[in-house]
N, C-alpha and C positions, 0 to 999 in steps of 0.2 A: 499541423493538426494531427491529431493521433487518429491512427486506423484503427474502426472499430471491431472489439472481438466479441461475439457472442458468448462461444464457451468461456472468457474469460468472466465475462459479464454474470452466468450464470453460477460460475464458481466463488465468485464474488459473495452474491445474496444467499447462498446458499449454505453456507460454512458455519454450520452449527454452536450456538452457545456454547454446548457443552464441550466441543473440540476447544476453544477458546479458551473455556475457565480450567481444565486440564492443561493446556499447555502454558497457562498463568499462574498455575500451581507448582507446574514443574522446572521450567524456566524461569531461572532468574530476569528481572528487567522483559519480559515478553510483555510485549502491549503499553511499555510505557513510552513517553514522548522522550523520543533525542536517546535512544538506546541505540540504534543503528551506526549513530557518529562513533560509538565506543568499540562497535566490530570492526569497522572498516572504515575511515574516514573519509579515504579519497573515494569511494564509492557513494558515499551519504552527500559528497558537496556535490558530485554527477547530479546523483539522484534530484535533490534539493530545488539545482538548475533547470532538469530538463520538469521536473511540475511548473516550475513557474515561468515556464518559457512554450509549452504547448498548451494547446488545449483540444476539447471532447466537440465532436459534430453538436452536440446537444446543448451546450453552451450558446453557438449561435443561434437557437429560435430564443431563450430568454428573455 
């Protein structure tokens, strides 16, 4: 189970459109699917693993 982080949580919702569409303008590949595997691989099959191998306290009331 992932330990919950608030301030992550609220960094999360909070991160602005327009930071987004600036740095989709400026980056190449920013925001698209399966760009990650292309910087780092063995970081992206980590990554990959550990989403689908934990989960959110929030999950279990569903």
């Amino acid at each position: 189970m992932r330990t919950p982080s608030i301030s992550r949580s609220l960094k999360a919702r909070t991160t602005g459109r327009l930071k987004r569409s600036v740095k989709r303008a400026v980056i190449p590949g920013y925001g698209r699917h399966g760009m990650g595997f292309a910087k780092s691989p063995k970081q992206s099959v980590r990554d990959a693993a550990y989403r689908r191998t934990t989960f959110r306290l929030w999950d279990l009331f569903r």
